[in-house]
Steps between C-alpha positions, in 0.01 A plus 500: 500500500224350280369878396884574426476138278200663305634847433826399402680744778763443697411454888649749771548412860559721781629381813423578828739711635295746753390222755700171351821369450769343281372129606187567401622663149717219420216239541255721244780491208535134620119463447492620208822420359607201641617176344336179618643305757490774765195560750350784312477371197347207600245767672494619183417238302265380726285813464470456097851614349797236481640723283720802650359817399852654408406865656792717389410881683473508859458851689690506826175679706260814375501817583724401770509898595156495632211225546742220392758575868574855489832440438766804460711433195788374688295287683369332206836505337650271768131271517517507156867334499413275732213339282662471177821314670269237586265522187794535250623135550165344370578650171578119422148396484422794244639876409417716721482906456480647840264916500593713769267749646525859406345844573598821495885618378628584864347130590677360206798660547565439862394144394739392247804713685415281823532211270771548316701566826414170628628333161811664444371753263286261291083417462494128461193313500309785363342521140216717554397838750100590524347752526104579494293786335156569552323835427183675538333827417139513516233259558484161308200657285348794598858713450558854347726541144747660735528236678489242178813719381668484837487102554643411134807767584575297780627278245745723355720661661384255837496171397774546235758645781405297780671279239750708385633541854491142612696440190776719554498425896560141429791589210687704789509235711516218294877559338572157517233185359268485219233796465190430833163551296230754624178260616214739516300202647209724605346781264175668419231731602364487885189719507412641850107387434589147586180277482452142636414303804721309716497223230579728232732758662682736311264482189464808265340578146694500235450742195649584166722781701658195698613305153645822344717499839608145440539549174738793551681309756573165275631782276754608756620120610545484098728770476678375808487145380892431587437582810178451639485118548158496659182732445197285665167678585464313814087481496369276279175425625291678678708789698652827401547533101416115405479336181183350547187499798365186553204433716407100495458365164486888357802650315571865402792596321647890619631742239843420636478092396489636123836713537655172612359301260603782223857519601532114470710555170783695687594160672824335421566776266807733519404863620552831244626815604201720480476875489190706518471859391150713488263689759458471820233440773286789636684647772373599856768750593855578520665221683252239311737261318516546087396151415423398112173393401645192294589223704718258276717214477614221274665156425643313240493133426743433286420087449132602401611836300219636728519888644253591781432830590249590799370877517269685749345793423481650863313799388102542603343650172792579231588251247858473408639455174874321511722449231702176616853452361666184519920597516801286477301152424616285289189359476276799478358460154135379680267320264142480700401628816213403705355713807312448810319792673346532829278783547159592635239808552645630788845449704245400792336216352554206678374105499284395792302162575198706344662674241794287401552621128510873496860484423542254221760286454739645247451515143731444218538534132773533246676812460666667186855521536763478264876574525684621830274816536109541584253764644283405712167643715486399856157583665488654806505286843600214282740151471604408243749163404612460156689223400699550162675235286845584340626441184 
C-alpha cells in the first residue's frame, strides 16, 4: 500500500477464491476499508494506518480456470455470485468495483449466460471481465529477426482481438446495465529462457524488443480506451517483463520502465481516433498476418490544449517517413512540439547490473511543427512520444 502511496497508482486486490471463501473476503475489504469502531480497523490501526485505505477494485479470484480452482465457467459463475452478495453490502465503507475472471470466448460466454440465468437476464455486480495475454517467440536475447517479427505481430491481430472479442462477447450478453470494461490485468512478454533461483523465480532479461512490445500494446489499450478499463503489466520487479531489477541496494531500470514513463502524458487525457496507413512488416508466408509497421495512438487534453501522440516504428532497419494529419480538431492549429525518443544500437540491447546504461533513457528536444500538418522521420526499431501544444 505504501509503494502504491509513492507511485501515485491505484491498488488492486484479488481475493481468494480457489481455496477461500466469502468470510474471509469480506474481512480483507473490511481491513482495508473499514471505518473505525469495528474489530478490523482497530487491527488496522494498530498496525500503522488509522486511516481506511478506500480500495475501490477488487478481483473476485485469478485465473480461476486453472491454478486459481479450476473452475468451469458455470462453476465460477455461481461462486462468483455467491461472493459478491456478501461483498456488495460493504460498499458502505467505500465504492467498490467488483473484476470477474475471464479467459477464452467459449469460457466467457458460458460464463456470463450461466449468470445472467441466475439474475433474471441481468449482470449485476459486475464492472469489469479479465483477461491475460502473454506471448513469446524466441529467446529473451539470443532470438532470430524472424522471430523478432513474429513476437511484435502477436500484438496485432492477437492482442488487439483477444480484445475485440471479449468486447463484443460482453455487449451480447450485457443488453441490459451500463457497458462491463475489458481488465487486461496481466500482459507482456514470457520468454521460455526463464532465469532465476528459487528466490527469484520467473526472472527474464529484458531488451529493447520487449519495450517496442509494450509500447505497441499501450497503443492498442489507447485505441480501445472506452473500453479497456484496466491494462496492468503485472511484473514490476523482478519477474517476467519488469520495470526495473533490483538486487539489494542496486537499481536497473529495463527498456520497458521508459515506455511507461513516456506515455505518462496520455493520462487523464481523452483518446483520438487514430488511423495508420503505410508498409507493412516482412512477411514469413502466406497465412502470416499483414500487420503495419507503425504502431500509433493518440490523446487530447483539452484543459492543457496538449495533443500526445505515441509512435513505434516496428520495423528492424527501414526508417519511416510519416506525414501526420491532425482532422476535425478544433484545436489543431499546434504551436510547439517537443519529442522524446527511445532508441539504441541494436533491438537486443538490454540493461544489466553490469551494464545498466546501454539503452539510455530517452532523449528529447523541440520539434518544428507548425499548423495541423507535419512530416516526420521515424528511425527504425524506435519510440517515439511527442507532446504538441495547440493554439
Amino acid at each position: 500500500m505504501q509503494f502504491c502511496r509513492l507511485a501515485d497508482a491505484q491498488p488492486y486486490f484479488c481475493l481468494n477464491v480457489g481455496s477461500g471463501n466469502p468470510r474471509e473476503a469480506m474481512e480483507w475489504v473490511e481491513y482495508v476499508n473499514g471505518k473505525e469502531g469495528t474489530t478490523l480497523a482497530r487491527w488496522r490501526a494498530a498496525n500503522g494506518h488509522a486511516e481506511p485505505y478506500g480500495v475501490r477494485y477488487w478481483a473476485v479470484g485469478n485465473e480461476n480456470w486453472g491454478c486459481g480452482g479450476h473452475f468451469d465457467p458455470d462453476d465460477y459463475a455461481r461462486t462468483y455470485d455467491r461472493f459478491v452478495t456478501y461483498l456488495k453490502p460493504l460498499r458502505t465503507y467505500s465504492p467498490l468495483e467488483f473484476i470477474a475472471c475471464g479467459f477464452t470466448n467459449e469460457w466467457n460466454q458460458k460464463f456470463l449466460e450461466t449468470r445472467k440465468k441466475r439474475n433474471n437476464g441481468r449482470l449485476p455486480n459486475m464492472h469489469q471481465l479479465s483477461i491475460h495475454w502473454y506471448t513469446h517467440m524466441g529467446k529473451s536475447v539470443d532470438f532470430t529477426d524472424a522471430e523478432y517479427y513474429g513476437l511484435l505481430k502477436g500484438v496485432s491481430p492477437g492482442l488487439e482481438k483477444n480484445i475485440r472479442d471479449t468486447i463484443a462477447i460482453l455487449d451480447f450478453f450485457n443488453t441490459d446495465g451500463p457497458p462491463i470494461g475489458v481488465a487486461v490485468d496481466e500482459w507482456g512478454v514470457w520468454h521460455p529462457d526463464i532465469t532465476g533461483s528459487r528466490e527469484t523465480a520467473l526472472l527474464q532479461n529484458s531488451t529493447l524488443r520487449d519495450a517496442l512490445l509494450a509500447a505497441a500494446c499501450l497503443n492498442v489499450f489507447n485505441r480501445f480506451g472506452s473500453r479497456v478499463t484496466m491494462g496492468n503489466i503485472a511484473q514490476t520487479f523482478n519477474v517476467l517483463q519488469c520495470l526495473a531489477f533490483t538486487r539489494g541496494p542496486e537499481f536497473v531500470l529495463t527498456p520497458s520502465y521508459h515506455v511507461f514513463d513516456m506515455f505518462q502524458p496520455h493520462m487523464d487525457a481523452m483518446a483520438l481516433r487514430t488511423s495508420v496507413d503505410g508498409p507493412t512488416l516482412p512477411s514469413a508466408g502466406e497465412k502470416d498476418p499483414t500487420v503495419a509497421c507503425l504502431s500509433a495512438s493518440a490523446s487530447l487534453k483539452e484543459s492543457e490544449k496538449r495533443l500526445c501522440l505515441t509512435l513505434v516504428n516496428q520495423h528492424l532497419t527501414d526508417p519511416m517517413e510519416l506525414e501526420i494529419n491532425l482532422l476535425g480538431l478544433d484545436l489543431a492549429n499546434v504551436r510547439r512540439a517537443r519529442l522524446r525518443e527511445l532508441i539504441s544500437k541494436s533491438v537486443r540491447d538490454e540493461n544489466t547490473f553490469e551494464k545498466p546504461s546501454t539503452v539510455l533513457p530517452p532523449t528529447e528536444k523541440t520539434i518544428a511543427w507548425k499548423g495541423t500538418k507535419v512530416v516526420h522521420v521515424l528511425p527504425p526499431h524506435t519510440i517515439q512520444a511527442i507532446v504538441a501544444e495547440l493554439g
